[in-house]
C-alpha positions as CSV (number, residue, x, y, z in Angstrom):
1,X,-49.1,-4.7,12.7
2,X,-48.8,-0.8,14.2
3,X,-45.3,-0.2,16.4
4,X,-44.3,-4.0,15.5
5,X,-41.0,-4.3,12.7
6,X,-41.8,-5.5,9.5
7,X,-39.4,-7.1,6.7
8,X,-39.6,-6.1,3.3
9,X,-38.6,-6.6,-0.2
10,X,-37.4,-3.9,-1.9
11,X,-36.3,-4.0,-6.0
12,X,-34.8,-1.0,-7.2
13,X,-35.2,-0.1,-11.0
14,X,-31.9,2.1,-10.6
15,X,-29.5,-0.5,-9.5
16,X,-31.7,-3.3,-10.7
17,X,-31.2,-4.9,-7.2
18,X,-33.1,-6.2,-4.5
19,X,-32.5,-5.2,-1.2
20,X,-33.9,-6.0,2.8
21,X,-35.7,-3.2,4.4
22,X,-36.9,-2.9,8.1
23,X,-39.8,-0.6,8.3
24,X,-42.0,0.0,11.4
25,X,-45.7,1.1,10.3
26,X,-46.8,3.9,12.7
27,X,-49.9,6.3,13.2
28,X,-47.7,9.1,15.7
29,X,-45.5,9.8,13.4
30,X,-46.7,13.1,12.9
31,X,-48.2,12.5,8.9
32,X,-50.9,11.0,6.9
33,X,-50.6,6.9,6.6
34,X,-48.8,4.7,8.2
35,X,-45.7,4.5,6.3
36,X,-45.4,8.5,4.9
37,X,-45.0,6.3,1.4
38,X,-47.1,6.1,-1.6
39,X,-47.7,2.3,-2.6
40,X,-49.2,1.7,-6.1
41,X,-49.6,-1.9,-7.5
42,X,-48.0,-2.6,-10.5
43,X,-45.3,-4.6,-12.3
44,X,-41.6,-3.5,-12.1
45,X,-40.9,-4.7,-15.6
46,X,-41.9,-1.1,-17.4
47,X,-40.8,0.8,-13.8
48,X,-37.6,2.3,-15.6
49,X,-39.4,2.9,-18.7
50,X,-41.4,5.6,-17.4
51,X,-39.5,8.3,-17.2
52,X,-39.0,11.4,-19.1
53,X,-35.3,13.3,-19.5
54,X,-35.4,16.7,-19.4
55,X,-33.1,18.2,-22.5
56,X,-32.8,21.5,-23.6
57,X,-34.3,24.1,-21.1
58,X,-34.8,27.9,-22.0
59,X,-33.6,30.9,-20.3
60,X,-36.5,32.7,-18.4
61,X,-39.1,30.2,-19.3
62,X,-41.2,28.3,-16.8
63,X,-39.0,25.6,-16.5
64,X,-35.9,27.4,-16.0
65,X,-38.1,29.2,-12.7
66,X,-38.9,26.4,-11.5
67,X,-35.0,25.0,-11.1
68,X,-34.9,22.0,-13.7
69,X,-31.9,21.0,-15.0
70,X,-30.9,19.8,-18.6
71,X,-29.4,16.4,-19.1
72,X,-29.3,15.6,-15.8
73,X,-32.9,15.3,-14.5
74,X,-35.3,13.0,-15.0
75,X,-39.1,13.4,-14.3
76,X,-40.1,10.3,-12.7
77,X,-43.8,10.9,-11.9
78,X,-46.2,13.4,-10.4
79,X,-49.3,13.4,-8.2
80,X,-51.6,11.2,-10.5
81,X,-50.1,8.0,-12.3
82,X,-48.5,8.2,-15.3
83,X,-48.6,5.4,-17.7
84,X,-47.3,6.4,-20.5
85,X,-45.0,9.0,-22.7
86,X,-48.1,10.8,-23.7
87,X,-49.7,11.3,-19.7
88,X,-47.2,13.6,-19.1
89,X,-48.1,16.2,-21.9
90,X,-51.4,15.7,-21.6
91,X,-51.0,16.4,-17.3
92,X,-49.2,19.5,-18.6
93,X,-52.2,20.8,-20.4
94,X,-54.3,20.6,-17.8
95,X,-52.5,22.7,-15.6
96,X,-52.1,25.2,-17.8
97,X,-51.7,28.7,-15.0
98,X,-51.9,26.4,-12.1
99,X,-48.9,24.9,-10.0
100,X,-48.2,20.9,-11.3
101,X,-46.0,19.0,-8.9
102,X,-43.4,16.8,-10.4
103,X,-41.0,14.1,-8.9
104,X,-37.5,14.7,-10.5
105,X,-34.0,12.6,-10.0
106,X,-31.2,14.0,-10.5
107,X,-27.8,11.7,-11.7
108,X,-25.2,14.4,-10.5
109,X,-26.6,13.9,-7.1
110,X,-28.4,10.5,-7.0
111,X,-31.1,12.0,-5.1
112,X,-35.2,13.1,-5.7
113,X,-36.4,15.8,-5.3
114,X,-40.2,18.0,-5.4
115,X,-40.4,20.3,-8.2
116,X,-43.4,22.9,-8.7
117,X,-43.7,24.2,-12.1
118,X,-46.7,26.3,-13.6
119,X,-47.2,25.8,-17.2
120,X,-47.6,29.1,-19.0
121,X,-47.8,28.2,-23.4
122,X,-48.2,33.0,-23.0
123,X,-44.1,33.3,-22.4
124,X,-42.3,34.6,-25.0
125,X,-40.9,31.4,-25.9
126,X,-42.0,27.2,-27.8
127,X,-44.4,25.5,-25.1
128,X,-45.6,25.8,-21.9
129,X,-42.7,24.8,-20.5
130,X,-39.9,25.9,-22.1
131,X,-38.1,22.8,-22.5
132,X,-37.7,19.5,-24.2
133,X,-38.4,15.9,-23.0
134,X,-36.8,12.7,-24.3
135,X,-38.8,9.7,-23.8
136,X,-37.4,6.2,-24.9
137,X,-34.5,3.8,-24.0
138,X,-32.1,5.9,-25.1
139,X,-33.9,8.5,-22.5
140,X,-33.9,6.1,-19.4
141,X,-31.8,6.4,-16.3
142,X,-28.4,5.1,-16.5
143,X,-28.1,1.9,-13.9
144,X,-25.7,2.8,-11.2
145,X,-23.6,-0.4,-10.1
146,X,-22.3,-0.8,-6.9
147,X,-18.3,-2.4,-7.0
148,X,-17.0,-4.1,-4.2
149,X,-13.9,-2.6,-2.9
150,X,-11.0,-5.1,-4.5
151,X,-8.3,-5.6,-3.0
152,X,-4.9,-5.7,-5.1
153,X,-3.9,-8.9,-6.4
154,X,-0.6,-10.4,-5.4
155,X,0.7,-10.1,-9.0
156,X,0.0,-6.5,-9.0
157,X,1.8,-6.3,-5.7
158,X,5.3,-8.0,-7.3
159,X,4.9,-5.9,-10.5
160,X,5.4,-2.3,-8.4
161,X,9.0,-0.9,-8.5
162,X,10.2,-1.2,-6.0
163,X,12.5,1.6,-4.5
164,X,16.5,1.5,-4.7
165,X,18.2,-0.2,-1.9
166,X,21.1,1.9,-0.1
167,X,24.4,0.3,-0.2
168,X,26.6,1.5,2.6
169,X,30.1,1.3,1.4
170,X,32.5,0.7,4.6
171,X,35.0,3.0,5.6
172,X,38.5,1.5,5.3
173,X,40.9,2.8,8.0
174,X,44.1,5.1,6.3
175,X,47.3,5.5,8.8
176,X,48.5,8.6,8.9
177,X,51.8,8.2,7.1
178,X,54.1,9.6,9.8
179,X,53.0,7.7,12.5
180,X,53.7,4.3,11.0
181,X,57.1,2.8,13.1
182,X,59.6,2.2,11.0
183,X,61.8,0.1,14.5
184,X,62.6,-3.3,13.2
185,X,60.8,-6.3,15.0
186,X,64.0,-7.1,16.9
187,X,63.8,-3.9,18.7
188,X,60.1,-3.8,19.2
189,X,60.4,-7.5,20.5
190,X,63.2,-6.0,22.6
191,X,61.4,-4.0,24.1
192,X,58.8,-6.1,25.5
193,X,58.9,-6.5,29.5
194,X,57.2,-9.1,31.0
195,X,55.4,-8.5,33.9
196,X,53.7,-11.1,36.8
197,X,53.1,-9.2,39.3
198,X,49.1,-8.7,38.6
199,X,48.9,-12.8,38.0
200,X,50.8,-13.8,41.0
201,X,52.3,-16.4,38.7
202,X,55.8,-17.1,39.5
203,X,58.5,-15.7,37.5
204,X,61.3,-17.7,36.2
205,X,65.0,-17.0,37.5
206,X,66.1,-16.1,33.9
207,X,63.3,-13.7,33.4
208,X,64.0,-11.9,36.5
209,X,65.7,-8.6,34.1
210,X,61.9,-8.1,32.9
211,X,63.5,-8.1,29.3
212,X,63.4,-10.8,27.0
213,X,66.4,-11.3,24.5
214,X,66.3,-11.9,21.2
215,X,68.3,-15.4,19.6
216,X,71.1,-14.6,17.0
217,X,71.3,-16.9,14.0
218,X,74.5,-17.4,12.3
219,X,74.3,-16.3,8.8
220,X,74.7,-18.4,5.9
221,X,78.1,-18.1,5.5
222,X,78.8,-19.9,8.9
223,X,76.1,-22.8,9.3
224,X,76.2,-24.3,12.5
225,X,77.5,-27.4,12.4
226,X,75.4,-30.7,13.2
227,X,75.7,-33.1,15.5
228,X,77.0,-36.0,13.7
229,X,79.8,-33.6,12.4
230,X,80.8,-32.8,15.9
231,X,80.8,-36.2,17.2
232,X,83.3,-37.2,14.4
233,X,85.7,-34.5,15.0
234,X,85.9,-35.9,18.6
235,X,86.5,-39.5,17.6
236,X,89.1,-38.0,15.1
237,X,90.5,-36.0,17.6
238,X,90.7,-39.1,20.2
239,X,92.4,-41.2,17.6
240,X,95.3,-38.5,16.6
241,X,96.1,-38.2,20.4
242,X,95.9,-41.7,21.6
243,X,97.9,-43.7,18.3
244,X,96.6,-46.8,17.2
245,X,95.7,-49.3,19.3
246,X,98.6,-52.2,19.9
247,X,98.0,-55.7,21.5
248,X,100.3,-56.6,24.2
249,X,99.7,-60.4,24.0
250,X,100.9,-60.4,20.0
251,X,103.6,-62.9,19.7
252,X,106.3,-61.4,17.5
């Protein structure tokens, strides 16, 4: 109905594809019809076929005025029907000095566009036109496939380089080689004062210097001698002084 939305179908003979169309048919739009469309009847099979490809074209002949392109346009019908290759020559006689009205497509810029031409066979050039048509399927408009966008596979992901890793080397720490101490560690042990005062711990009576002393080891030309050695120099010692011991009850 008028001012009510209306579904369609819609096959295109460039994509070969079928497509969804919401179309509102309306009398206030400001043109003739309801739609602003002209709707023939007819079978899509032989849509593509009828089309022309416009070749070679002619400096300063009527189709060169009239802004077609060669190679990249495509006539792909005019004001009355065209059925087949020979409807469009035969249109083009009939207009011969008057203005014909093509509809032409373009494959650079995937658009249609109007084209007025006027047929003139008097220009100094072949034809009326001054061009050449191509008419076949080796003439027909290439189909234009629409890709998905694809994403990358994960494979393709792994197989990329992948950029070189910085290794940070760590700095080692060098002394300076005069300020290394060269004090043995009985002096820097020496030294070392001990101090409570911040604890509040008690201090020991033999601490009470604040220095700490260091133990002297014999060397080992004089081992100290163990206990067992000094409790038999004692018992040795004993003996020597004392005499053997004599029983006073012996009978002689």
């Amino acid at each position: 109905g008028i001012d009510k939305e209306l579904k369609m179908t819609v096959y295109s003979s460039k994509t070969q594809s079928v497509r969804q169309v919401n179309i509102t048919p309306s009398n206030s739009w400001g043109g003739q019809g309801l739609l602003g469309v002209s709707i023939r009847f007819c079978s899509f099979e032989g849509a593509n076929e009828n089309v022309w490809h416009v070749l070679e074209v002619h400096p300063s002949s009527p189709a060169e005025l009239a802004g077609l392109r060669p190679f990249s346009d495509y006539i792909i019908g005019a004001d009355s029907v065209l059925h087949e290759s020979e409807d469009l020559f035969t249109l083009i006689e009939a207009h011969e000095g008057r203005c014909l009205k093509l509809y032409v497509y373009n494959i650079d810029q995937d658009c249609c566009r109007e084209v007025t031409i006027t047929p003139n066979s008097s220009w100094p050039g072949e034809g009326s036109l001054g061009c050449a048509f191509g008419y076949g399927y080796l003439h027909r408009i290439p189909i234009r496939h629409i890709e998905p966008e694809s994403k990358p596979l994960l494979s393709e992901i792994e197989n990329q380089p992948k950029p070189p890793s910085e290794v940070v080397q760590p700095t080692a720490f060098v002394p300076a080689h005069g300020n290394v101490s060269e004090k043995p560690l009985e002096d820097k042990i020496a030294t070392l004062s001990i101090d409570n005062s911040n604890t509040g711990a008690p201090t020991h009576p033999a601490l009470a210097g604040g220095t700490t002393t260091v133990p002297q080891y014999a060397t080992a030309s004089n081992p100290p001698q163990s206990t067992n050695t000094t409790i038999n120099n004692m018992l040795t010692s004993q003996y020597t002084s004392s005499g053997p011991h004599k029983d006073k009850n012996k009978k002689g």
